[in-house]
C-alpha positions as CSV (number, residue, x, y, z in Angstrom):
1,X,-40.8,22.7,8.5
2,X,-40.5,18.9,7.8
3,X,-37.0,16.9,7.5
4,X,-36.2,13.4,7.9
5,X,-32.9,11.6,9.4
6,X,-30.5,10.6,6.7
7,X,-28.1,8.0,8.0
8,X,-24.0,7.6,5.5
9,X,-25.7,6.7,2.6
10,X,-23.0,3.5,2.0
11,X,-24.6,2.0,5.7
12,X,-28.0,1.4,3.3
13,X,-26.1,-0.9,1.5
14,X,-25.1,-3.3,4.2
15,X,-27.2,-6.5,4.3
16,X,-27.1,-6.6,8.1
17,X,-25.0,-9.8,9.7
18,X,-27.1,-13.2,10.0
19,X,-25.6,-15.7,12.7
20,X,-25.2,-19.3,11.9
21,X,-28.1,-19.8,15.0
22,X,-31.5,-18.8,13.1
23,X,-33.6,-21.9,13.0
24,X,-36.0,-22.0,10.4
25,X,-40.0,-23.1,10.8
26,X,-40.5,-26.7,10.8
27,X,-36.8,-27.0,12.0
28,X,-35.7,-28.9,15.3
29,X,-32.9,-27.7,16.8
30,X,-31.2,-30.7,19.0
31,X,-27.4,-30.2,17.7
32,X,-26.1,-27.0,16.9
33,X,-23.4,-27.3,13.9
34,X,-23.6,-23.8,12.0
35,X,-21.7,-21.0,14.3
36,X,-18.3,-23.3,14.3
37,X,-18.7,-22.9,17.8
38,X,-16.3,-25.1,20.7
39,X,-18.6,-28.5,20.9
40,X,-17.4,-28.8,24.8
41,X,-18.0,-25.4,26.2
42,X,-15.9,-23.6,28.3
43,X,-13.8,-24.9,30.8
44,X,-15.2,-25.5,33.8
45,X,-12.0,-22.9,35.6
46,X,-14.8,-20.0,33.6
47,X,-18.3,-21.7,34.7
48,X,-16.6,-21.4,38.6
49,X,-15.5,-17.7,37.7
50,X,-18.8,-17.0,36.3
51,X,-20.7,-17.9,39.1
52,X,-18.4,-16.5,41.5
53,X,-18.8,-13.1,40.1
54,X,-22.4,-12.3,39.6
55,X,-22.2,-10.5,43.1
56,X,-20.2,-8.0,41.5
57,X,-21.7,-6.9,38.3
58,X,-22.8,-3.6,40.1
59,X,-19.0,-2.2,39.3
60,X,-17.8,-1.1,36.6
61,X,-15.1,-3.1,34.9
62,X,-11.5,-1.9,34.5
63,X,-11.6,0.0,31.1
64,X,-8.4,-0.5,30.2
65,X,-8.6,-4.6,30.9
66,X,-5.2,-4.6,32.8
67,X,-5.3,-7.8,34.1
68,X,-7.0,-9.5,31.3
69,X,-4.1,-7.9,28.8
70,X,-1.7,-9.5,31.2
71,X,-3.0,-12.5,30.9
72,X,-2.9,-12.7,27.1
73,X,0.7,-11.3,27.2
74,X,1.6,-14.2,29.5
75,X,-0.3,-16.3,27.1
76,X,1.7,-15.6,24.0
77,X,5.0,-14.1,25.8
78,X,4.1,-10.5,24.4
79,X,4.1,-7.0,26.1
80,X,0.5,-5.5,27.2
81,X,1.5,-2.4,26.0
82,X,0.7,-4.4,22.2
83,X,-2.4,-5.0,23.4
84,X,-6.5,-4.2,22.8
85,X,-9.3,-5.8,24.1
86,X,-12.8,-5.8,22.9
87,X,-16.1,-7.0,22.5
88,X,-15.2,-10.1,20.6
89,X,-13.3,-9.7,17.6
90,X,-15.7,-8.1,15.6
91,X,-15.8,-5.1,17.9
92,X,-11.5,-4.6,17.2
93,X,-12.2,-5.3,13.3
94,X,-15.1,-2.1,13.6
95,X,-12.4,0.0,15.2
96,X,-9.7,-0.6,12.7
97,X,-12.2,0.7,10.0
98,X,-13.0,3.7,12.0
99,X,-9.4,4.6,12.9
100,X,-8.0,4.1,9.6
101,X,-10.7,4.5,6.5
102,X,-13.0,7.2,5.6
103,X,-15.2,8.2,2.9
104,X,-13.9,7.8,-0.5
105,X,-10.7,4.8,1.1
106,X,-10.4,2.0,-0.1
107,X,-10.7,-1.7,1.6
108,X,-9.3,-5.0,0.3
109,X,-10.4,-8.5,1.4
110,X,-10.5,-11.3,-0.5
111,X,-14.3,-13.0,-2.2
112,X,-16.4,-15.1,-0.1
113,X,-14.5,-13.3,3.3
114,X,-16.1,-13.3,6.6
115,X,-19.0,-10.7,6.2
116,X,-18.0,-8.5,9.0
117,X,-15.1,-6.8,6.4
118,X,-17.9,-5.7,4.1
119,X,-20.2,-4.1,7.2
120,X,-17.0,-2.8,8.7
121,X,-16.0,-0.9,5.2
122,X,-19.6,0.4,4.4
123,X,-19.8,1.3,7.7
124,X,-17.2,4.3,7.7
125,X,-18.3,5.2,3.7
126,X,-14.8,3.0,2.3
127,X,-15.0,1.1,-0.8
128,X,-15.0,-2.7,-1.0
129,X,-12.1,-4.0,-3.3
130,X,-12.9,-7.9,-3.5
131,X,-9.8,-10.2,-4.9
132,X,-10.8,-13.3,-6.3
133,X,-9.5,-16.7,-5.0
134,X,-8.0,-19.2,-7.2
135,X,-9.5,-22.4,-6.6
136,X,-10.7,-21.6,-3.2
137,X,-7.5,-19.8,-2.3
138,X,-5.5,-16.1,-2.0
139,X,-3.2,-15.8,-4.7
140,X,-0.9,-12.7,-2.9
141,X,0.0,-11.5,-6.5
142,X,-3.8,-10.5,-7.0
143,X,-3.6,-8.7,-3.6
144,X,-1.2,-6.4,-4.9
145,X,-2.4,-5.7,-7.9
146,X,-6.1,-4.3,-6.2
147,X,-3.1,-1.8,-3.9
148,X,-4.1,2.0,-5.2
149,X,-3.3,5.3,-3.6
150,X,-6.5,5.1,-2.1
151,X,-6.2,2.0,-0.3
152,X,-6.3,2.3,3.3
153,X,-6.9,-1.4,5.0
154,X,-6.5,-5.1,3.7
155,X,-8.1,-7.8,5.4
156,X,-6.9,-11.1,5.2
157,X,-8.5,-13.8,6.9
158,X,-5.5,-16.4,8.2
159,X,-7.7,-19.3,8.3
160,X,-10.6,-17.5,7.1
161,X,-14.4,-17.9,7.2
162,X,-16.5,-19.7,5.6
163,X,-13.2,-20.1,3.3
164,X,-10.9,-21.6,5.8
165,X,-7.4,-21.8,4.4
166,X,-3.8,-19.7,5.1
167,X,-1.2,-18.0,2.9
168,X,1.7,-19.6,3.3
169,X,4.1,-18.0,6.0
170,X,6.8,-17.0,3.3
171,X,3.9,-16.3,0.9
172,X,2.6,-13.7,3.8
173,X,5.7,-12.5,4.4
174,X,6.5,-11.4,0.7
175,X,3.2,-9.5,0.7
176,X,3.4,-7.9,4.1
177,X,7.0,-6.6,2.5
178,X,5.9,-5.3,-0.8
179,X,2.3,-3.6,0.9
180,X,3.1,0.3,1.3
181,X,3.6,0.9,4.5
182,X,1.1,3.3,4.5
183,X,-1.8,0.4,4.6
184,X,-3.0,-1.4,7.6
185,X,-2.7,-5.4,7.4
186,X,-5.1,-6.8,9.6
187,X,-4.4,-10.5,9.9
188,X,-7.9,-12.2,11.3
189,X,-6.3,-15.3,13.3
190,X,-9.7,-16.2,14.7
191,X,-9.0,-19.9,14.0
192,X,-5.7,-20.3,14.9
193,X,-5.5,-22.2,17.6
194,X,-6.9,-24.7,15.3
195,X,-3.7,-25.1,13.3
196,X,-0.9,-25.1,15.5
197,X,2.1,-26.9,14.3
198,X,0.6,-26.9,11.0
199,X,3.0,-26.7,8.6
200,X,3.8,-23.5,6.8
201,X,1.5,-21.2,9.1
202,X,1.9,-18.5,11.1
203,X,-0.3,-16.4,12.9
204,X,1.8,-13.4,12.2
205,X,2.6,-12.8,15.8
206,X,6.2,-12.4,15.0
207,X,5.5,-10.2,12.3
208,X,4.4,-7.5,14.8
209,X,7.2,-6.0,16.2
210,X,8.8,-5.8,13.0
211,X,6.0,-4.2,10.6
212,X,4.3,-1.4,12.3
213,X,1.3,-1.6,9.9
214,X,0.7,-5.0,10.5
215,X,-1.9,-5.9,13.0
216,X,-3.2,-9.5,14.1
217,X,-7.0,-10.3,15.7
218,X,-7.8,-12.9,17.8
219,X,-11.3,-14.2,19.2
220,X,-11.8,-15.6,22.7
221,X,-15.2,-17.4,20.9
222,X,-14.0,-20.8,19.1
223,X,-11.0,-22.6,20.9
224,X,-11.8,-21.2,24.4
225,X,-15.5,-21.2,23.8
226,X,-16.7,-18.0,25.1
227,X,-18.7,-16.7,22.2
228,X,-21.8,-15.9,24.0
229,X,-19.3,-13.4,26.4
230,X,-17.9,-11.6,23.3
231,X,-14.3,-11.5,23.6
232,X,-11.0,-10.6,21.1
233,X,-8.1,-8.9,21.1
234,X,-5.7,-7.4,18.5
235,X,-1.8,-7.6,18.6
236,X,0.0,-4.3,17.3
237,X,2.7,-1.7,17.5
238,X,1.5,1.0,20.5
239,X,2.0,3.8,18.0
240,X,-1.0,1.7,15.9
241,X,-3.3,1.2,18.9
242,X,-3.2,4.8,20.2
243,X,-5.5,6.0,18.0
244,X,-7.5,3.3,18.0
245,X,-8.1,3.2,21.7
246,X,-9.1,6.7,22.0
247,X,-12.3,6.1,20.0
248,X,-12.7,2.7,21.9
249,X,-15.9,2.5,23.9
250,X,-14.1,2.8,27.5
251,X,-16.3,-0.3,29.1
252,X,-16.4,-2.8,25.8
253,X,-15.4,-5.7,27.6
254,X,-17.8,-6.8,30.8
255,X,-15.6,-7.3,34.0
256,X,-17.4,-11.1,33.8
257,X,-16.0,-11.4,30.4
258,X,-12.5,-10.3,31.4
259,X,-12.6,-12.0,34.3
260,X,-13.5,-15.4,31.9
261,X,-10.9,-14.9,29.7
262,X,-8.0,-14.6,32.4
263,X,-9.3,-18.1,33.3
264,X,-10.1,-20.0,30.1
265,X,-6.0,-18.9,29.3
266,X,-5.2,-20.8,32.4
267,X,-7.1,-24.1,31.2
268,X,-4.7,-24.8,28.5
269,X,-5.7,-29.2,28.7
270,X,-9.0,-28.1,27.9
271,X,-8.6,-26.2,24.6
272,X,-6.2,-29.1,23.7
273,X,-8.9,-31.2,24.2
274,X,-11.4,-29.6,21.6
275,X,-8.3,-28.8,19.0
276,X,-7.5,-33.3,19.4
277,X,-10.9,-33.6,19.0
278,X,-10.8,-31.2,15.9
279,X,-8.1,-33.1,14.6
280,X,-9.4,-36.2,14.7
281,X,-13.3,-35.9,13.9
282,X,-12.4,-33.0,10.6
283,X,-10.6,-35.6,8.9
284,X,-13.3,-38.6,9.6
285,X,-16.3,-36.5,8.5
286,X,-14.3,-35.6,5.5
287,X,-13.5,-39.1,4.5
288,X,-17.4,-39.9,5.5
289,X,-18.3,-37.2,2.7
290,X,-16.0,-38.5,-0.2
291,X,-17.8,-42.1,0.7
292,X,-20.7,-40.2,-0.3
293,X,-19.3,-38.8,-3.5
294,X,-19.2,-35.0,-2.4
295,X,-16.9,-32.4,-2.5
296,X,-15.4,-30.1,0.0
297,X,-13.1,-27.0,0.4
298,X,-10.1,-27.9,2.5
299,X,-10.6,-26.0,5.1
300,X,-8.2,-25.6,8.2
301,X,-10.1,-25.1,10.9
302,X,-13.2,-26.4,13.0
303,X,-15.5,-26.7,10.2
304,X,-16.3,-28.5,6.6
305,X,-17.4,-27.1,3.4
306,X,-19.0,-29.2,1.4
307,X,-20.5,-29.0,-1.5
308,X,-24.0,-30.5,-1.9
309,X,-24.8,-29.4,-5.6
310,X,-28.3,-28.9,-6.6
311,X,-29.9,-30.9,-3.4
312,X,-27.9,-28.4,-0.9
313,X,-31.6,-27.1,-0.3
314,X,-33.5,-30.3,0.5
315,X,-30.5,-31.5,2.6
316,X,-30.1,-28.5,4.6
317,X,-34.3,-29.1,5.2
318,X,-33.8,-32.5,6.0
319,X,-31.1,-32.1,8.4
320,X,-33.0,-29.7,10.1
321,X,-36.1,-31.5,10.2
322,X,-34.2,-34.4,11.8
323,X,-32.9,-31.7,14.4
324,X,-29.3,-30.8,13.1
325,X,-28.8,-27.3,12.4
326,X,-25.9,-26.3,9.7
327,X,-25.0,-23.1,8.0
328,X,-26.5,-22.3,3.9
329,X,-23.1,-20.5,2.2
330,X,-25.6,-18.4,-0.2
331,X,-25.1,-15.1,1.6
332,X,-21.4,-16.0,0.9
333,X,-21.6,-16.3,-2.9
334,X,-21.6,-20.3,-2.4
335,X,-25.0,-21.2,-3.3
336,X,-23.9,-25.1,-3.1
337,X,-22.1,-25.2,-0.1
338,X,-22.9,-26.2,3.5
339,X,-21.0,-24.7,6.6
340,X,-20.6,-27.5,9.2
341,X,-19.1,-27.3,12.4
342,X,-17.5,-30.3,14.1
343,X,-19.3,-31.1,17.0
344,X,-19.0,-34.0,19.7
345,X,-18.4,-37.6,18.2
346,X,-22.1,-38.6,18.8
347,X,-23.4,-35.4,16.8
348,X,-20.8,-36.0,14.0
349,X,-22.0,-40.0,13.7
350,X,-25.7,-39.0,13.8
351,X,-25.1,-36.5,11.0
352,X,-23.2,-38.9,9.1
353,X,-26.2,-41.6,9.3
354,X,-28.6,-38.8,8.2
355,X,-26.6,-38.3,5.2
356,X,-26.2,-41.2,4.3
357,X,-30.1,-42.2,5.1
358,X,-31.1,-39.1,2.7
359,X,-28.5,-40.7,-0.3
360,X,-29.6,-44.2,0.3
């Protein structure tokens, strides 16, 4: 007798993920600018933790993250009890899929989203319901109108990725009201440290208490910088976490990783540090761009989109030729388009000469 493994057949359609830090042959890589990762690094409160804790890696973390979830709730003046850890925030967006959609469900994100909402909905059999963007943003009206019987999850990204703009926080309000309360509303705040005081945004941490099927995410990985320790959390009424932390694997967040986060929380000069910086180098590399004649998608967090036209190709070569690696946006159907973190000041002026060597 023979028989071969057959895996869901809706997980052979997943492209899987490919991170922002593959480096091409005949590429240098000197300045990393294509994961939007924190151009500083942690703070040097994690690097002591880090070091101090290597000694005891032979235990087995606290499953539950008590102290970490603490932390956060101290953070962001929230109770625990709200609270999930995991293995970055890509690990939380997985179990939100697998708690709440099945075969034949429905999920909603919006086009060119982050990538992990398509491998998340294949992954438990759903169906991918993509609303388009109007002029590179979420018109809430469209969102509703994709809403079926079937739907089970929406994803919005609030900034998003590689698309990095907001709905409005009466705009997200409205919707959050007129979604059945019967779908989850996952609110992927990864960047929102970037845009605080920003006017008209929310993360939706308010929102919580008040709509039980509304749930935000939050990453660890860009403002505090610990995106090789994978690290996120979500925010969400207790009754809505239950079930997601009984399929939770019960060690998904390393006792060095919660152990980092507790710290990085504490060094709250040094993420304003790298959100000043942010502030002040997005907007110079932006003007730097128009000097050049491009385009770019205002985006509202620690990276540009620009729009390099037919030459994206050889200017994506000859940046990393010349030891600057970026992000292509093909995967994210924006053929044209260039992700670029902002990095130190000294990356961001040697960039900017490059470009403006290969337009001379």
């Amino acid at each position: 007798m023979s028989s071969s493994l057959s895996p869901r057949s809706s997980i052979l359609n997943i492209s899987p993920y490919v991170g922002g830090d593959v480096v091409p042959p005949g590429f240098i890589r000197r300045i990393g600018l294509s994961s939007n990762e924190n151009p500083f690094g942690p703070s040097p409160f994690v690097k002591n933790i880090i070091r101090s804790g290597i000694d005891k890696i032979h235990f087995y973390p606290n499953s539950n993250a008590t102290v970490l979830r603490q932390a956060i709730a101290d953070a962001y003046n929230i109770d625990p009890s709200w609270i999930l850890c995991g293995n970055g925030s890509e690990d939380t967006l997985h179990l939100l899929a697998r708690t709440y959609a099945t075969e034949g469900d429905e999920i909603i994100f919006a086009e060119s989203a982050f990538g992990l909402y398509q491998i998340a909905t294949l992954a438990v059999g759903a169906k991918s319901v993509v609303v388009p963007r109007e002029n590179f943003k979420l018109n809430p009206e469209a969102v509703l109108k994709k809403i079926t019987p079937q739907t089970k999850i929406i994803y919005l990204d609030h900034p998003g990725n590689p698309v990095g703009n907001f709905l409005h926080k009466n705009d997200l309000l409205k919707l959050i009201q007129e979604v059945p309360s019967s779908v989850l509303i996952v609110l992927d705040a990864a960047y929102a440290e970037y845009l605080e005081g920003e006017e008209g945004y929310t993360s939706g941490i308010e929102l919580i208490s008040e709509f039980s099927n509304v749930v935000m995410a939050r990453t660890f990985s860009k403002a505090y910088a610990l995106a090789g320790l994978r690290l996120g959390w979500i925010y969400a009424n207790p009754k809505t976490l239950d079930p997601v932390n009984r399929i939770r694997p019960p060690f998904n967040v390393t006792s060095l990783t919660q152990s980092a986060g507790i710290e990085a929380l504490k060094d709250t000069a040094w993420v304003k540090k790298a959100m000043d910086h942010n502030a002040v180098w997005r907007p110079w590399f932006e003007k730097e761009i128009e000097k050049l004649g491009l385009t770019f998608i205002p985006c509202y967090a620690n990276f540009s989109m620009v729009n390099f036209g037919d030459k994206v190709t050889d200017v994506y070569q000859f940046l990393g030729k010349n030891g600057i690696i970026v992000r292509p946006m093909g995967a994210y159907d924006l053929p044209t388009y260039l992700r670029i973190t902002i990095g130190q000041a000294h990356e961001m002026e040697e960039l900017v000469d490059l470009l403006n060597k290969f337009y001379a």
